[in-house]
PAZAPA-4460 file (N, C-alpha, C; in steps of 0.05 Angstrom, whole numbers, plus 32768, in hexadecimal, padded with zeros to 4 digits):
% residues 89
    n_x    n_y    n_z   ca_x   ca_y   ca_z    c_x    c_y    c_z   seq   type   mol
   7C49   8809   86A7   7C30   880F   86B5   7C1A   87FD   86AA     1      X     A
   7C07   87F4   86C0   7BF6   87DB   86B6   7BDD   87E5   86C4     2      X     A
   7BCA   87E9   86AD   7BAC   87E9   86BB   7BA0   87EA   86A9     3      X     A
   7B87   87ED   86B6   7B68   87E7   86A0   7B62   8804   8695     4      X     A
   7B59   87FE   867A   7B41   8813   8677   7B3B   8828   8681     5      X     A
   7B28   8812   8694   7B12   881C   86AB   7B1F   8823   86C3     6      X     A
   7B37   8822   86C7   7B3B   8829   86E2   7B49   8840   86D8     7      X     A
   7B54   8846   86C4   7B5E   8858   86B5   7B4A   8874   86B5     8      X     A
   7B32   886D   86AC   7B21   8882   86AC   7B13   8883   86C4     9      X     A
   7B17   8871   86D4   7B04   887C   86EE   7B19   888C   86F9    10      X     A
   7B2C   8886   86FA   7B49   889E   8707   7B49   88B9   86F9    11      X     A
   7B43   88B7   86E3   7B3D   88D2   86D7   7B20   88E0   86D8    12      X     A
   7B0B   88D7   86E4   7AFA   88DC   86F2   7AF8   88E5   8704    13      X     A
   7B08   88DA   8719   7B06   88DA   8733   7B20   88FB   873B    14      X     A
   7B3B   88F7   8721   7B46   890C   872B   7B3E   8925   871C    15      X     A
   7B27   8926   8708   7B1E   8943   86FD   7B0B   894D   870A    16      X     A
   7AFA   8937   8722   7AEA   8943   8732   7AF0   8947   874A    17      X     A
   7B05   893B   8757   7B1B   8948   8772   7B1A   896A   876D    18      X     A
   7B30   8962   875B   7B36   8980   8751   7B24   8999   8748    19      X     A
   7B0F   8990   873F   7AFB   89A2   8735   7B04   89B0   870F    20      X     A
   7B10   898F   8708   7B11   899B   86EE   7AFA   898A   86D7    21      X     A
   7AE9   897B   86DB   7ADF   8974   86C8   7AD8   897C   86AB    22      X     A
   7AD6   8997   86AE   7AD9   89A4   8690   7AF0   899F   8683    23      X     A
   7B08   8997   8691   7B24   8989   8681   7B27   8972   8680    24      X     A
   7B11   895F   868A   7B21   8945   8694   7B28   8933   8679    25      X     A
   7B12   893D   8666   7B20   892F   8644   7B34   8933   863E    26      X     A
   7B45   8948   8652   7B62   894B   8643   7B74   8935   8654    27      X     A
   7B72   892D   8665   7B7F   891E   8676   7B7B   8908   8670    28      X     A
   7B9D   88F6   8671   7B9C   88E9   866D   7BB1   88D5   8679    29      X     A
   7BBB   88B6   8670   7BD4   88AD   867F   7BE7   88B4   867D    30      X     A
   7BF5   88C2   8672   7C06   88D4   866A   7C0E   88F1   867C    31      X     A
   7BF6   88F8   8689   7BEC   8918   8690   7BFD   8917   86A7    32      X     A
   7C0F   892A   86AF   7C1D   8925   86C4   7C13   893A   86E2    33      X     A
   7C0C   8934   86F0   7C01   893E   8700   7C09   8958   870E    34      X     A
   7C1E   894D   8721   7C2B   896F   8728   7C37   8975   871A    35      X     A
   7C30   8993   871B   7C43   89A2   8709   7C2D   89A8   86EF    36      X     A
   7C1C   8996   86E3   7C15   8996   86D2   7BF2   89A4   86D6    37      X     A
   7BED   899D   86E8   7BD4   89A6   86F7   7BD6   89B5   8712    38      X     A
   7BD5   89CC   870C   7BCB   89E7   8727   7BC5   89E2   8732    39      X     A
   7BB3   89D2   8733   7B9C   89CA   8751   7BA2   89AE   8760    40      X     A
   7BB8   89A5   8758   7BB8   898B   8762   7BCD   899A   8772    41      X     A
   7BCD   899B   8791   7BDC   89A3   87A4   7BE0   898A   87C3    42      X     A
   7BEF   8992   87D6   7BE7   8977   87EE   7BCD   897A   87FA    43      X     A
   7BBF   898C   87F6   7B9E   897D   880A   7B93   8974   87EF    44      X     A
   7B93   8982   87D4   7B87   8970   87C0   7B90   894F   87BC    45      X     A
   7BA8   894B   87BE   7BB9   892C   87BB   7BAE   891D   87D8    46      X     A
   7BA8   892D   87F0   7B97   891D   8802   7B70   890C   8801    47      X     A
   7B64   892B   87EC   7B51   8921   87E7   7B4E   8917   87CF    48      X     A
   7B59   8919   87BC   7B62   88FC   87A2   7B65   88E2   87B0    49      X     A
   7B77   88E2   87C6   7B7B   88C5   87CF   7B5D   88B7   87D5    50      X     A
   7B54   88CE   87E9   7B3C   88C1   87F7   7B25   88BB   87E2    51      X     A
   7B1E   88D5   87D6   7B0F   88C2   87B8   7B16   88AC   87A8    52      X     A
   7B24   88A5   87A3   7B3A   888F   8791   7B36   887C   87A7    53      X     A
   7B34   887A   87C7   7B31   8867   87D9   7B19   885D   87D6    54      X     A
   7AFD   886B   87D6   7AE9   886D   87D1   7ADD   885F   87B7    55      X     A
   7AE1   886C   87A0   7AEE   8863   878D   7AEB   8842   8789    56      X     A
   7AFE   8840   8796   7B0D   8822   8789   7B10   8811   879C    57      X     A
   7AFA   8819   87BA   7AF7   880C   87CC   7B17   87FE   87D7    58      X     A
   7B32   8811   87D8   7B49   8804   87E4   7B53   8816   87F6    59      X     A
   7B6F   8819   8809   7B6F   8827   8810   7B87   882A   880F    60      X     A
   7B93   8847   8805   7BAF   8856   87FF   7BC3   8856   8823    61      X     A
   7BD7   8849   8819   7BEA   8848   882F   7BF8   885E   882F    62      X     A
   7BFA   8862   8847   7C0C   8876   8857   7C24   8882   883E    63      X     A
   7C33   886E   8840   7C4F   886C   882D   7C51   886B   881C    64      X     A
   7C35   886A   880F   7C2E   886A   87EF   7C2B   8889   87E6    65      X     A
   7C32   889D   87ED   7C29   88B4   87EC   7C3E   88B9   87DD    66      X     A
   7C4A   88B6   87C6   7C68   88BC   87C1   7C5F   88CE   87A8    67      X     A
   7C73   88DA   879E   7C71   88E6   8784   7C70   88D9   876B    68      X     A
   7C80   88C0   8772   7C81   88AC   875D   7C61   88A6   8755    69      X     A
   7C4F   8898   8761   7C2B   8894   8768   7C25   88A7   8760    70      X     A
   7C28   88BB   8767   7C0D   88D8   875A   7C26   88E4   8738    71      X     A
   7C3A   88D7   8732   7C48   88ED   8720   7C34   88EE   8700    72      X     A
   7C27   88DF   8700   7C0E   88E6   86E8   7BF5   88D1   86ED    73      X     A
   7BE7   88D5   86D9   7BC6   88C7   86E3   7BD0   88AE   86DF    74      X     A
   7BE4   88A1   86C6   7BEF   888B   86C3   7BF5   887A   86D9    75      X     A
   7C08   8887   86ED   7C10   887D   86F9   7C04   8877   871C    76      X     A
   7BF1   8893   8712   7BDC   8888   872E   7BCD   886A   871D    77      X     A
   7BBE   8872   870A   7BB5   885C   86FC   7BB9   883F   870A    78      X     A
   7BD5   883F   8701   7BE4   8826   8708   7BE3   8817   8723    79      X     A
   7BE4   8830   8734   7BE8   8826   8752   7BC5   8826   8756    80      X     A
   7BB3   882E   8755   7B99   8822   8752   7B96   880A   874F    81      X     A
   7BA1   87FD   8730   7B95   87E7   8729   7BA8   87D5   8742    82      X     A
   7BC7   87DC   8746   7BC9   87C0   8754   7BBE   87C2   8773    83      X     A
   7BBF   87D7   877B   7BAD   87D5   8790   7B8D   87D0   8797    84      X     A
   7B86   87D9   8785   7B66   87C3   8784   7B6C   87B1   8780    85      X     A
   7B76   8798   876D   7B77   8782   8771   7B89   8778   8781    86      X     A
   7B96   8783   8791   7BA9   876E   87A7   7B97   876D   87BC    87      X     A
   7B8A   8794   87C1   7B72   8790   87D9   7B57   8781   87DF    88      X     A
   7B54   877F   87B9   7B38   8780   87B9   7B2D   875E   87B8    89      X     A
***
């Protein structure tokens, strides 16, 4: 898994305030595995994560990108952020 920092923490930004956990979001981390791991991350929440994270990072989440593999922790959303901002951006 390859990304910045900063795109690292804006994803953990972006998914403690989807969710409405910011009082946790220091616990989260690349590691943090998403479903399963977090209650509130359900399919209309993984819809509006996308659209923030679109917003975000000014790219836009494909259809087919919706997999479990992409959301299975912040890491790995992480990841698909960074290369999708820079391939889009």
């Amino acid at each position: 898994m390859m990304f910045s920092q900063d795109t690292l923490d804006r994803v953990i930004v972006v998914v403690a305030k989807t969710l409405g956990i910011q009082d946790r979001a220091h616990t989260l981390e690349a590691t943090t595995e998403l479903f399963g791991s977090l209650p509130e991350l359900d399919s209309m929440s993984v819809v509006a994560l996308s659209v923030n994270l679109e917003r975000e990072f000014d790219f836009e989440i494909d259809d087919e990108d919706f997999t479990g593999e992409v959301f299975d922790s912040v890491g790995t959303l992480a990841a698909y952020v960074e290369q999708n901002k820079q391939t889009q951006g």
